[in-house]
C-alpha positions in Angstrom: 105.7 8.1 46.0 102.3 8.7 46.1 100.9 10.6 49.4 99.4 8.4 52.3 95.5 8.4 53.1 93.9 8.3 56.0 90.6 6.3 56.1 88.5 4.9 58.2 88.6 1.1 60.0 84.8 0.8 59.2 85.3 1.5 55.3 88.4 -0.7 55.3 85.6 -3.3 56.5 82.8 -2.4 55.1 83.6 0.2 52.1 80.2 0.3 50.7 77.9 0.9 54.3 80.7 1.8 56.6 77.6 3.9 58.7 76.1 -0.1 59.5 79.4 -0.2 61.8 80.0 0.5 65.5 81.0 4.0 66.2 84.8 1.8 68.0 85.4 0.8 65.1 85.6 4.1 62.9 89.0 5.7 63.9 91.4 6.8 61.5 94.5 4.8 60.5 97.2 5.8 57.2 97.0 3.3 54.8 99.7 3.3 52.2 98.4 4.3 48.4 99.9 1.3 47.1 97.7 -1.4 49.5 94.5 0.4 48.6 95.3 0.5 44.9 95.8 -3.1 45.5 92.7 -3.7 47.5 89.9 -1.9 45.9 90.1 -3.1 42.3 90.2 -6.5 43.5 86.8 -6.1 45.8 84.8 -4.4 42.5 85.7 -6.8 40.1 84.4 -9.9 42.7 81.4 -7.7 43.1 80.8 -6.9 39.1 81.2 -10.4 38.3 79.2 -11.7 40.9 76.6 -9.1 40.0 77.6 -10.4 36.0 76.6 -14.0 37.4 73.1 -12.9 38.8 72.0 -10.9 36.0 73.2 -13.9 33.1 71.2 -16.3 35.6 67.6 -14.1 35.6 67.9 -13.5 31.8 68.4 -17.7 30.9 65.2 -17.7 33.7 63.2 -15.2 32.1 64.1 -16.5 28.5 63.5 -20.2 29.9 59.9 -18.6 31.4 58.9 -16.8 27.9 59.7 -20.0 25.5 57.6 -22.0 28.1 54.8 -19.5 27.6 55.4 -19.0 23.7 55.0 -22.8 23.5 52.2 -22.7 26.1 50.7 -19.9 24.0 51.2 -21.6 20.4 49.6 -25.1 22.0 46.2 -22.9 23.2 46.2 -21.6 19.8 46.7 -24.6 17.9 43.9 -26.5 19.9 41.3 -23.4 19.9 41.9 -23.6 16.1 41.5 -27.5 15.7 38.4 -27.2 17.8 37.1 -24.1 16.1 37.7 -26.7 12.4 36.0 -29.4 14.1 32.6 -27.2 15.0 32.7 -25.7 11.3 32.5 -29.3 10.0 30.3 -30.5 12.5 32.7 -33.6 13.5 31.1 -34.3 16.8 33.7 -37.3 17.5 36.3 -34.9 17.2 34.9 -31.8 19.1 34.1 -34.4 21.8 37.6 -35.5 22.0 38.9 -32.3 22.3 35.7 -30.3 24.4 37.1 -31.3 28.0 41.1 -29.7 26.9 39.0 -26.9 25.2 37.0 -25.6 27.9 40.0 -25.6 30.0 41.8 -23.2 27.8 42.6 -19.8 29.0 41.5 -18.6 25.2 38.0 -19.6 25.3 35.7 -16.8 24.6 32.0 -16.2 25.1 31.9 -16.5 21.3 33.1 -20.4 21.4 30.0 -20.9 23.4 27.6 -19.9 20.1 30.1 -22.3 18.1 29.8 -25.4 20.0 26.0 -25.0 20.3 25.5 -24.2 16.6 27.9 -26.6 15.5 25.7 -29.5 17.5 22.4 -28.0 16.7 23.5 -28.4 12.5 25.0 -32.1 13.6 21.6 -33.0 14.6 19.7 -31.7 11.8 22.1 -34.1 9.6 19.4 -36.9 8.5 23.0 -39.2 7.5 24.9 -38.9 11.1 26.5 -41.6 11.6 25.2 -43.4 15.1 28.4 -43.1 16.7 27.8 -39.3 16.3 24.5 -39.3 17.6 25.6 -40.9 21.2 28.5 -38.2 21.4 26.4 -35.3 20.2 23.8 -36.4 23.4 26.8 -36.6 25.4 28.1 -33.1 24.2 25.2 -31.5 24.8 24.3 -32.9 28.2 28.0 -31.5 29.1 27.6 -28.3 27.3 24.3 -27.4 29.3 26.0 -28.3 32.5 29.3 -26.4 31.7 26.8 -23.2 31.3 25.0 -23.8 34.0 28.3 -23.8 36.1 29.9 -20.7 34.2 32.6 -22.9 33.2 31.6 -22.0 29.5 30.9 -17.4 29.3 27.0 -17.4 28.3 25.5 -16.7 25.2 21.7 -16.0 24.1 22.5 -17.9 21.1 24.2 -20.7 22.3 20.8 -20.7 24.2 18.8 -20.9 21.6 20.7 -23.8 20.0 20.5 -25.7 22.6 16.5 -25.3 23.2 16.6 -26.0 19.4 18.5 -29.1 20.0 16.2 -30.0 22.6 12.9 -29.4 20.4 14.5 -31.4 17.6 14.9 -34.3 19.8 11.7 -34.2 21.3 13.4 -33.9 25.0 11.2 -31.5 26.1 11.6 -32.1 29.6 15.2 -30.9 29.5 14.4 -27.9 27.0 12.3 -26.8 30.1 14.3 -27.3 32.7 17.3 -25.5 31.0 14.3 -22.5 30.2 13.4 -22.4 33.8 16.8 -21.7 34.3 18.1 -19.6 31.7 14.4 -17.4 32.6 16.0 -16.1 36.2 19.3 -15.2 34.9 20.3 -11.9 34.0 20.4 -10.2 30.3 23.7 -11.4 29.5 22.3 -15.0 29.4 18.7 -14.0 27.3 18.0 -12.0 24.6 14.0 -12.1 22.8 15.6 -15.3 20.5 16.1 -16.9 23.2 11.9 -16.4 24.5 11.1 -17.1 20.6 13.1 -20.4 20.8 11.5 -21.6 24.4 8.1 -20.3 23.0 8.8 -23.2 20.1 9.8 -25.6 22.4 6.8 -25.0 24.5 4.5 -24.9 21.4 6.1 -28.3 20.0 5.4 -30.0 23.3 1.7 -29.3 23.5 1.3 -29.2 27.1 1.4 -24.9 27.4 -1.9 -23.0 26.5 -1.9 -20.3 23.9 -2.9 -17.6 26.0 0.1 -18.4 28.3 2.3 -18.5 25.2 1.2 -15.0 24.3 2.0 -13.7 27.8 5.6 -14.8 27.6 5.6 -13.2 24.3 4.4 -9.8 25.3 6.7 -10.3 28.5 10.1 -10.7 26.3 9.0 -7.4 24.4 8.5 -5.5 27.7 11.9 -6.8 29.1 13.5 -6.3 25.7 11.8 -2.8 24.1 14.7 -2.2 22.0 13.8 0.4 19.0 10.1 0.5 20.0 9.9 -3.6 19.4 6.5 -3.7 20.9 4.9 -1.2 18.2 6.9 -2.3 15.1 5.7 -6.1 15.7 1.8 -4.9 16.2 -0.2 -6.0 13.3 -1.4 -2.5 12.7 2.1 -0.5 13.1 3.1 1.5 10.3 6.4 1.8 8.0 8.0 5.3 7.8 8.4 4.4 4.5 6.4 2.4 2.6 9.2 2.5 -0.8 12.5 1.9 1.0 13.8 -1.1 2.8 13.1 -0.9 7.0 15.9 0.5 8.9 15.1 -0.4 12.2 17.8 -2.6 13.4 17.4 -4.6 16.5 13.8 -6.0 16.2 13.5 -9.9 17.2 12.2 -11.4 14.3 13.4 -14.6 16.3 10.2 -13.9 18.7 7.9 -13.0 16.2 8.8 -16.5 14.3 8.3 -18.3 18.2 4.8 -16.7 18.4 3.8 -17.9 14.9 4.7 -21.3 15.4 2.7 -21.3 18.7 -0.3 -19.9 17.0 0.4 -22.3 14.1 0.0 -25.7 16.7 -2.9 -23.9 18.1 -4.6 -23.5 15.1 -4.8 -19.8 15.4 -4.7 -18.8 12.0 -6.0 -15.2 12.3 -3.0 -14.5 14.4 -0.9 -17.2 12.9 -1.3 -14.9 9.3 -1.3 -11.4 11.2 2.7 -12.6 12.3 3.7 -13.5 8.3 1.7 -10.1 7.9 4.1 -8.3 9.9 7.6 -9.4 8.9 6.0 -9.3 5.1 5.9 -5.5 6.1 8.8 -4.9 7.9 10.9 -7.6 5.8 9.2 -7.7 2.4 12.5 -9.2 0.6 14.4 -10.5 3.9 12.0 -12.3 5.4 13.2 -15.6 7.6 12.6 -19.0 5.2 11.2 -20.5 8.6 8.0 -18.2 8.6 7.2 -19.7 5.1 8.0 -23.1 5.9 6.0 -23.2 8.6 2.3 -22.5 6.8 3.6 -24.6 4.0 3.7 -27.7 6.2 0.9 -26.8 8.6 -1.3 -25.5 6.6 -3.7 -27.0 3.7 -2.4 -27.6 -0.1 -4.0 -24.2 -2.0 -2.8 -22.2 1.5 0.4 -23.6 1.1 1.5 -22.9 -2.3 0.1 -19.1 -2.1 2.6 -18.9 0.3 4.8 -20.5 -1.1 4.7 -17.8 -4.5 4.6 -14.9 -2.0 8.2 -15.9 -1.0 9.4 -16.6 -5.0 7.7 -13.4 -5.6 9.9 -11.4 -3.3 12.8 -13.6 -4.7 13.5 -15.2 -1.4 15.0 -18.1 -2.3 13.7 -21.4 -0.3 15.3 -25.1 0.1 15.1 -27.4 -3.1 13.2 -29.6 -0.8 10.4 -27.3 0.0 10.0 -27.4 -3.8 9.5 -31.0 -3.8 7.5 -31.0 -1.0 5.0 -28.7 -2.9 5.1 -30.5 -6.0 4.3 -33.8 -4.6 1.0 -32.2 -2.7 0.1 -30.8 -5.8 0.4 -34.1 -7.8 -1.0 -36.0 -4.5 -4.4 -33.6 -4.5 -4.7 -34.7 -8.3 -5.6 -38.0 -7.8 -8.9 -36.5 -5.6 -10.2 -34.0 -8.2 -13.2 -34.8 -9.6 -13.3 -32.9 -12.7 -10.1 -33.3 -15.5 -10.3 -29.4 -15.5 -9.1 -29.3 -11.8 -6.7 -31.3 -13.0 -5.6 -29.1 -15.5 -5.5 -26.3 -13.3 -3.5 -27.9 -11.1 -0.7 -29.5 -13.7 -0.3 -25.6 -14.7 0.2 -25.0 -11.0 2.7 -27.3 -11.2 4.5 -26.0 -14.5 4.1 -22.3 -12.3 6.1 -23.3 -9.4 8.5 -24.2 -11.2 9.2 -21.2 -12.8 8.5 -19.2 -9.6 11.4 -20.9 -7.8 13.6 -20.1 -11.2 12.7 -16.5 -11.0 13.8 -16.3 -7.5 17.0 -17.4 -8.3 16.5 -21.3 -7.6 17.9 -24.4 -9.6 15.7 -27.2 -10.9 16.6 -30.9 -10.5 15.5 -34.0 -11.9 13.2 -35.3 -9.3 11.0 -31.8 -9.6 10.6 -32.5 -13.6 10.3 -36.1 -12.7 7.2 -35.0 -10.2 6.0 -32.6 -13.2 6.4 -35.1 -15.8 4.7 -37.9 -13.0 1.4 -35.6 -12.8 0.4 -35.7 -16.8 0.0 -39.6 -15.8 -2.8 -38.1 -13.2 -4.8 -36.3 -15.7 -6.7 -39.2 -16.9 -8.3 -42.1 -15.3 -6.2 -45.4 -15.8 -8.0 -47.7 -17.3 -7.4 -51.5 -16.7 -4.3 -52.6 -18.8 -6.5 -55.0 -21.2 -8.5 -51.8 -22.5 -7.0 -49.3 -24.9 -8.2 -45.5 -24.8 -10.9 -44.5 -27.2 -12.5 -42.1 -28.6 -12.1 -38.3 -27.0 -9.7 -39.8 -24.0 -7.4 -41.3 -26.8 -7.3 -37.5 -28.0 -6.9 -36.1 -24.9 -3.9 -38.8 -24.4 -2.2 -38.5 -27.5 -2.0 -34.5 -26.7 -0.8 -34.8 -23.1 2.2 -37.3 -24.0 2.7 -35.2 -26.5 3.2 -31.8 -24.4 5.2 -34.2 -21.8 7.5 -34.9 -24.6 8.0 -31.7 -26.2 8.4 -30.2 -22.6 12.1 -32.7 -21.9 13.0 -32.0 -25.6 12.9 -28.5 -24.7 14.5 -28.6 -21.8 17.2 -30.9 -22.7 17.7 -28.8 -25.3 18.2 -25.7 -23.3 20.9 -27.1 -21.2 19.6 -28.7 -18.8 21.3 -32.3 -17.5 19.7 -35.2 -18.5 19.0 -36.6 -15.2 17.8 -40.1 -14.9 14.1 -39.6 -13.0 13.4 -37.1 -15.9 13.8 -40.3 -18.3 12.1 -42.9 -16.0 9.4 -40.3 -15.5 8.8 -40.7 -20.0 8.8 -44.5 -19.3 6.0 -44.4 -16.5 3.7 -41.7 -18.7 4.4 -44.4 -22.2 3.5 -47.2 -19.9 0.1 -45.5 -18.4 -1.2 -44.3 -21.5 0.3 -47.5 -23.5 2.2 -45.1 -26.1 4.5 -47.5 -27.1 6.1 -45.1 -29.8 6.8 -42.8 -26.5 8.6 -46.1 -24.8 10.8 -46.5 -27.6 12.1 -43.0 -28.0 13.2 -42.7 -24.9 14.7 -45.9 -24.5 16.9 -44.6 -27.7 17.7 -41.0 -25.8 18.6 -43.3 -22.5 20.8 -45.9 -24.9 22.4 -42.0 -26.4 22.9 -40.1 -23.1 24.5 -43.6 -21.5 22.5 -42.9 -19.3 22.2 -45.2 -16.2 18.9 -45.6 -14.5 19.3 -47.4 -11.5 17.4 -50.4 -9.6 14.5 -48.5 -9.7 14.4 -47.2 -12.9 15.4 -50.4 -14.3 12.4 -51.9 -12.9 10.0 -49.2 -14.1 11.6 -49.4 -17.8 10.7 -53.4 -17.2 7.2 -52.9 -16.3 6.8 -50.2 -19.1 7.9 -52.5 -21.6 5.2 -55.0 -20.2 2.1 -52.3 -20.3 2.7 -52.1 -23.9 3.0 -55.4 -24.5 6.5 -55.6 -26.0 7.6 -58.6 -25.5 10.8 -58.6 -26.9 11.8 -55.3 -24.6 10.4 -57.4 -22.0 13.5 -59.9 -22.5 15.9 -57.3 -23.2 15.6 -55.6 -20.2 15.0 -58.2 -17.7 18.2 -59.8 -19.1 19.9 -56.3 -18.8 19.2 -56.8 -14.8 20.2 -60.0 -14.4 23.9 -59.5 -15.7 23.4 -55.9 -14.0 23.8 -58.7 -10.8 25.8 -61.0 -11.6 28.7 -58.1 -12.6 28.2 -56.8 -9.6 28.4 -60.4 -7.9 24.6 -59.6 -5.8 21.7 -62.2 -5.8 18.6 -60.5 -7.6 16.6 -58.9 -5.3 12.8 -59.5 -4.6 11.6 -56.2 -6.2 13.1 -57.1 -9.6 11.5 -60.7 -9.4 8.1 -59.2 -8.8 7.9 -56.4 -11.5 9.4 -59.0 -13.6 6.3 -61.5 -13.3 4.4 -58.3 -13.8 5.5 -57.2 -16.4 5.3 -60.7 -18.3 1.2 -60.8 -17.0 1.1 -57.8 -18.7 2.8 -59.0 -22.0 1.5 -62.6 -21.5 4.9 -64.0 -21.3 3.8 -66.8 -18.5 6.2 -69.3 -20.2 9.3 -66.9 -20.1 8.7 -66.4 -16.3 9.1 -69.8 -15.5 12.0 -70.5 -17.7 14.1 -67.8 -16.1 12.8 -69.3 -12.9 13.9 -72.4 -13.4 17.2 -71.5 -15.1 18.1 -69.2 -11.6 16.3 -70.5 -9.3 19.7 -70.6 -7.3 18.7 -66.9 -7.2 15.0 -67.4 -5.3 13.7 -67.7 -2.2 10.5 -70.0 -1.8 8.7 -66.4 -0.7 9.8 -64.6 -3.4 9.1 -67.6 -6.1 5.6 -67.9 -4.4 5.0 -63.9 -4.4 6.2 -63.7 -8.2 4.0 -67.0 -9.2 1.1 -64.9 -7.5 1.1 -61.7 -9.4 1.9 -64.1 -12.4 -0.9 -66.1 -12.7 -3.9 -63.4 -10.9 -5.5 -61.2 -13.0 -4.6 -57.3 -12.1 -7.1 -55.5 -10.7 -7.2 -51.8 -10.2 -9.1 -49.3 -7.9 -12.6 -48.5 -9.0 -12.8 -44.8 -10.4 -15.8 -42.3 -11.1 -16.2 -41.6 -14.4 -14.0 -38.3 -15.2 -15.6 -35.5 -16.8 -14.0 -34.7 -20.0 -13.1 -31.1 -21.3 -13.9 -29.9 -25.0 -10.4 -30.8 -26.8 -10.1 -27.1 -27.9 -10.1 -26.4 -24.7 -7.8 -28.7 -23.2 -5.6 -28.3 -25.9 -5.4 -24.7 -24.8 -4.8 -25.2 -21.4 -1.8 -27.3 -22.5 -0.6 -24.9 -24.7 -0.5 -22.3 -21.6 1.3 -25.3 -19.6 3.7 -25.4 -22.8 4.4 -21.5 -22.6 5.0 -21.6 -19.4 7.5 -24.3 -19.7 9.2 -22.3 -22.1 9.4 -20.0 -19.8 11.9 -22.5 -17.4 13.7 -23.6 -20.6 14.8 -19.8 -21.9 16.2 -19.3 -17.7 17.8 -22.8 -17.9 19.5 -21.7 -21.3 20.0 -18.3 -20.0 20.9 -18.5 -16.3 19.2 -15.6 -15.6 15.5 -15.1 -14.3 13.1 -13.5 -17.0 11.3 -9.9 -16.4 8.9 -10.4 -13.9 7.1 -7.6 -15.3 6.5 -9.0 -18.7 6.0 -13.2 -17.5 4.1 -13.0 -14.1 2.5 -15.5 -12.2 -0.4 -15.7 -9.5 0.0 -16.3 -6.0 -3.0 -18.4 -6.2 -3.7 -22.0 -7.1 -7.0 -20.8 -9.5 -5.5 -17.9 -11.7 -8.9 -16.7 -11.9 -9.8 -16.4 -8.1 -12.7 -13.7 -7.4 -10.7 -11.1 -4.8 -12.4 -9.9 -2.1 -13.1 -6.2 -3.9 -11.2 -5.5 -7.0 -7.5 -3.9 -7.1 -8.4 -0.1 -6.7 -10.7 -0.9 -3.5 -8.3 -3.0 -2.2 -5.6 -0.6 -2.8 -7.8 2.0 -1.2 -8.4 0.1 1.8 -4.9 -0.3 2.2 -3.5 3.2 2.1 -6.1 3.9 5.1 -4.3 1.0 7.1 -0.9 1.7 6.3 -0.3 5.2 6.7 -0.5 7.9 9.0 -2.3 11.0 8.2 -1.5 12.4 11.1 2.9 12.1 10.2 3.8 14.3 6.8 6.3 13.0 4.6 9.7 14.5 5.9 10.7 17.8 4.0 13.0 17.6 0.8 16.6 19.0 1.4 17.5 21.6 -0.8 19.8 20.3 -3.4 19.5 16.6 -2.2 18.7 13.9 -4.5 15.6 11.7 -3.9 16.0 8.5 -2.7 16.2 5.8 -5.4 13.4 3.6 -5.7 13.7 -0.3 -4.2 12.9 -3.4 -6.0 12.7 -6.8 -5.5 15.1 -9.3 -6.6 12.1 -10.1 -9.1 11.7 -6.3 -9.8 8.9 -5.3 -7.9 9.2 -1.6 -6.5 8.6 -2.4 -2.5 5.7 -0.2 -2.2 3.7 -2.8 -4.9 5.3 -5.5 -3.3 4.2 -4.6 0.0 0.6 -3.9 -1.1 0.7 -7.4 -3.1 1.6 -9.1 -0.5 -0.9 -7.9 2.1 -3.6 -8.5 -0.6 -2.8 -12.1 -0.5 -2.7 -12.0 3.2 -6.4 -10.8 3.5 -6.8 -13.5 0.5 -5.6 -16.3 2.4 -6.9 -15.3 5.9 -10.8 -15.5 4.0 -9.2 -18.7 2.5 -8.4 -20.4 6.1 -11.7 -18.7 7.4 -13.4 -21.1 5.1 -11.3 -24.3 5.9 -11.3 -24.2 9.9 -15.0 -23.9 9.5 -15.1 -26.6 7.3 -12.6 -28.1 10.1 -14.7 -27.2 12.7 -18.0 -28.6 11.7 -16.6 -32.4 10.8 -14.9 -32.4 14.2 -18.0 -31.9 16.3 -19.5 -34.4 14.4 -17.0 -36.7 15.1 -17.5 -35.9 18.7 -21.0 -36.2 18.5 -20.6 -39.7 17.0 -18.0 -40.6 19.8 -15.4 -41.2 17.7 -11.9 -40.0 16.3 -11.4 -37.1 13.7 -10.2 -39.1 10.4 -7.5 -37.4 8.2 -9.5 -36.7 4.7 -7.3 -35.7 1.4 -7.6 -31.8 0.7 -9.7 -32.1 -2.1 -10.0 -28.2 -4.4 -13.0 -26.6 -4.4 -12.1 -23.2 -6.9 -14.0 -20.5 -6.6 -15.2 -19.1 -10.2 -14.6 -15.4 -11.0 -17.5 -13.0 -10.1 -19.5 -11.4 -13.2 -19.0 -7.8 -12.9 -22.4 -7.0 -13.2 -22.9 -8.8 -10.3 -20.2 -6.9 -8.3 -21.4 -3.6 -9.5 -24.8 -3.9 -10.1 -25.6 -4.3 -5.9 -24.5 -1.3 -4.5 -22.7 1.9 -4.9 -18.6 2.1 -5.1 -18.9 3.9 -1.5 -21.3 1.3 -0.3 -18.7 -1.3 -1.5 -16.3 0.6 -0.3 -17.4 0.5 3.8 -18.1 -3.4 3.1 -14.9 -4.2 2.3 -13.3 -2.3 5.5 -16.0 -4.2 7.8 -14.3 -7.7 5.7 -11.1 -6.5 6.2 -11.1 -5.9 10.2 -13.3 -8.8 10.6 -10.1 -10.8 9.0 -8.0 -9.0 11.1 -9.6 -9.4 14.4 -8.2 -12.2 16.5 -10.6 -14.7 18.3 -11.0 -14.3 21.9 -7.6 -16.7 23.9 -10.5 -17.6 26.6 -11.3 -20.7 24.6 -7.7 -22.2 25.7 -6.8 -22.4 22.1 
């Protein structure tokens, strides 16, 4: 028999705090063994499983809690990514569906800030959005700037400048300065110097700002921003430490320097305007931003803008196929105003150069630029009205330039390039100008082979082709090729094709076949369009008066053509290749006239150069024993940087003399249009190309040194901005 115990009343009551009892209620009793063995167990299983029962409930809690937030998490996640899709295809009907769940989103980063903006600054850009998108994308961004302005959305410099971007692409102005005169008191986590280059645009684009003030903001956003010593590296006079390697100064707003230059552009300001491109040509020789070339390309005049234009291919920076047409078509534009046919020549072979440029820095030709090639041999002659043939010397001169035309697809074609339809349509237009009609039909038999399929417009130009040589049998054919072209496609024939059809039969003299195809679909005319057709029919075709052309010797042009030819050849062996030829042994000039008179001659240029663009006064840094010297850069194009550099800043001091010229010019015709009380009218750049200097005449003046201090007097007079009192 087990031994009794003596306990206490209060731990009979109370076994686990006994000491939380009156002190009455602690005296001493036996208990028998057996009643506490009884007792106990029962009192800590009720407390283990009700201690069991609380600890099972906090864990099904928790667990409940965790899934909640797993699915909470995985929901955030799935949206930020579906949002972050949306902005990388630009679908603004979806980001705007999903923008006001978005911003609420405990994921959303300062980052996603720069993605929404970007994603609607590219939307807008889009020439083909829909209209639908254009409402939401103004709705998006009028509750984008409001979510920055009320932090709801972290802030982001360049979020900022997308949305003054989007602002100066839709001409809201008003709102692109209010949101400036904002963002301008914030602190530096809201601007960076892109952000002043981007408001300096805006402000430029909008007219109302002076340059002078534009300049002070300018020099402000350096000051606030120095970063790596931003104010001397953007100088015009600062130098490189190294004149052979690429710059590695990291940090420097190019995005500023590319505001100022479009300020200075709307102002007119070329010296300054060319002493920014002079800069990042410097610092950036082979990375220079496409928007600093674009920018003198379609502000400045034709000969300006294709120098700069070959600067950029020269450094193999590679611009957009469109800036390629762009140049093309001036070039062909400024034929039709050259007096002379060897202008006209000169600028055909600019054409042909271009072309290869844009090839050498790694471009692609389409068929609209050979179409735009092909177009301008049309220009070189005068047209002559379509009852008189060429004769004589101009019927030479003809037969050699459809000729080099002709060759020029054959070799092309042949090299691999895609027979594109323009390129075709373009050999139709040139046989119908020059009435070749053995041209017409040999590439009516490459169409008919290639299948090719030229569409409404090129159908009608093969019509009216077939007319200027007075064909009338291909006059039928192809007329009847666009009327079943519309009644398999179930359409009514459009006006267009009626007209060049009664064109083309005045041309071929087929009155009688107009008015039989008339008659027979006449379910297909309008009274307009039968009256409009019967008109062109039955008047006589007059064309624009013309100056008699000066002609060149037909050795000579022949040679010029055969340049044009090699050159062409040129394009043909990269198209077969794929790869850009050796820059070194197939150059080109940076300037419209190949044989342009420099301002001083390579070596004195070169001389004047190593003055500006070193520092006498800082030694090369000293070799490390047993270190290897540093390779040397090229170009893309294979240009060592130190040539490239020098290059280029010879055509800068080239161009600035050119625009020198041209504002004068400028200058003088607007005063007089003041004088005579009345507006400025828009005249067509016509080339005046400046012959090369006889060297006798260069050296027989003046000494070398003599020359020599001239040419640095030229030089800083270039490089010496006009006073900003003017307001300019």
């Amino acid at each position: 028999m087990s031994m009794p115990l003596r306990a206490s009343v209060a731990s009979l009551i109370c076994p686990f705090t006994p000491f939380l009892l009156p002190r009455l209620a602690r005296p001493s009793i036996r208990l028998s063994a057996t009643w506490l063995q009884s007792t106990r167990p029962v009192q800590r299983v009720y407390v283990q499983q009700r201690g069991l029962k609380i600890s099972k409930h906090k864990i099904r809690a928790r667990q409940a809690l965790e899934r909640k937030a797993e699915d909470e998490l995985e929901d955030q996640q799935r949206l930020v990514k579906d949002f972050e899709a949306a902005c990388s295809r630009r679908a603004v009907s979806r980001m705007t569906a999903l923008y006001p769940q978005f911003t609420r989103s405990p994921l959303l980063r300062r980052e996603h800030t720069r993605l929404i903006a970007n994603a609607l600054h590219n939307a807008l850009r889009t020439r083909h959005a829909s209209q639908e998108d254009r409402e939401n994308l103004s709705l998006l961004v009028e509750r984008l700037v409001q979510d920055i302005r009320s932090g709801t959305l972290p802030p982001h410099p360049r979020a900022h400048v997308h949305v003054l971007g989007i602002y100066k692409l839709s001409k809201k102005y008003d709102e692109g300065m209010a949101f400036w005169q904002w963002l301008v008191r914030r602190d530096d986590t809201h601007l960076d110097p892109a952000v002043y280059g981007a408001a300096i645009e805006l402000m430029a684009e909008q007219g109302s700002t002076k340059l002078a003030d534009l300049e002070n903001l300018y020099t402000e956003a350096i000051k606030r921003f120095p970063g790596t010593f931003a104010e001397y590296h953007l100088s015009p006079d600062a130098i490189v430490p190294d004149r052979t390697q690429s710059t590695s100064i990291s940090g420097l707003p190019v995005i500023l320097l590319q505001g100022i230059l479009t300020a200075r552009m709307y102002a007119r300001d070329w010296t300054r305007a060319y002493l920014a491109l002079d800069t990042v040509l410097r610092l950036y020789p082979t990375q220079t931003p496409s928007r600093f070339f674009e920018l003198f390309i379609f502000q400045r005049p034709i000969a300006e803008a294709y120098s700069v234009f070959m600067i950029a291919c020269r450094s193999g920076q590679l611009l957009k196929p469109s800036i390629l047409t762009t140049i093309l078509a001036e070039l062909g534009s400024v034929m039709k105003f050259s007096s002379t046919l060897e202008d006209r020549v000169t600028l055909l072979r600019a054409m042909g150069d271009v072309i290869y440029a844009y090839l050498e820095a790694g471009g692609s030709i389409e068929g609209p630029h050979i179409g735009s090639f092909l177009n301008a041999f049309g220009r070189l002659l005068n047209n002559r009205p379509f009852d008189l043939d060429y004769k004589g010397d101009e019927s030479l001169l003809r037969d050699s330039i459809v000729r080099t035309a002709h060759d020029t697809v054959s070799a092309l074609i042949q090299a691999g390039m895609p027979p594109h339809s323009q390129v075709f349509v373009s050999l139709l237009n040139l046989a119908g100008l020059y009435r070749v009609p053995s041209l017409l039909e040999s590439t009516l038999q490459d169409i008919a082979k290639l299948q090719l399929d030229l569409g409404p417009i090129g159908r009608r130009n093969a019509l009216l082709s077939c007319g200027s040589v007075r064909n009338p049998d291909l006059v039928k054919q192809h007329w009847l090729r666009i009327v079943s072209q519309a009644e398999a496609g179930g359409e009514q024939i459009v006006y267009d094709d009626w007209v060049t059809f009664a064109r083309a039969c005045q041309r071929a003299e087929l009155g009688s076949y107009f008015n039989e195809q008339a008659a027979l679909l006449s379910h297909t005319l309008t009274t307009r369009t039968l009256n409009n057709a019967v008109r062109v029919l039955e008047e006589p075709e007059l064309g624009r008066p013309l100056a008699p052309l000066p002609l060149m010797a037909i050795s000579d042009f022949d040679e010029n053509l055969q340049k044009i030819s090699g050159r062409m050849r040129d394009v043909a062996a990269i198209v077969m290749s794929g790869q850009p030829l050796d820059f070194n042994n197939t150059p080109f000039s940076v300037f419209l006239d190949p044989h342009r008179r420099l301002l001083a001659p390579p070596p004195e240029l070169r001389a004047v150069y190593d003055v500006l663009t070193t520092d006498p006064h800082q030694p090369p840094p000293p070799a490390i024993e047993g270190s290897q010297p540093l390779p040397v850069r090229k170009s893309s194009t294979g240009l060592p940087l130190d040539e490239l550099r020098f290059q280029n800043w010879v055509a800068i001091m080239e161009l600035m003399s050119e625009a020198e010229a041209s504002e004068a010019e400028f200058q003088r015709r607007l005063d007089k249009a003041i004088a005579e009380g009345r507006r400025l009218e828009k005249m067509p750049y016509v080339m005046s190309f400046r012959k090369p200097m006889d060297s006798t005449e260069e050296n027989g003046i003046e000494d070398a040194e003599e020359r020599q201090h001239r040419l640095r007097i030229r030089v800083r007079e270039l490089r010496t901005p006009p006073s900003l009192s003017r307001g300019g």
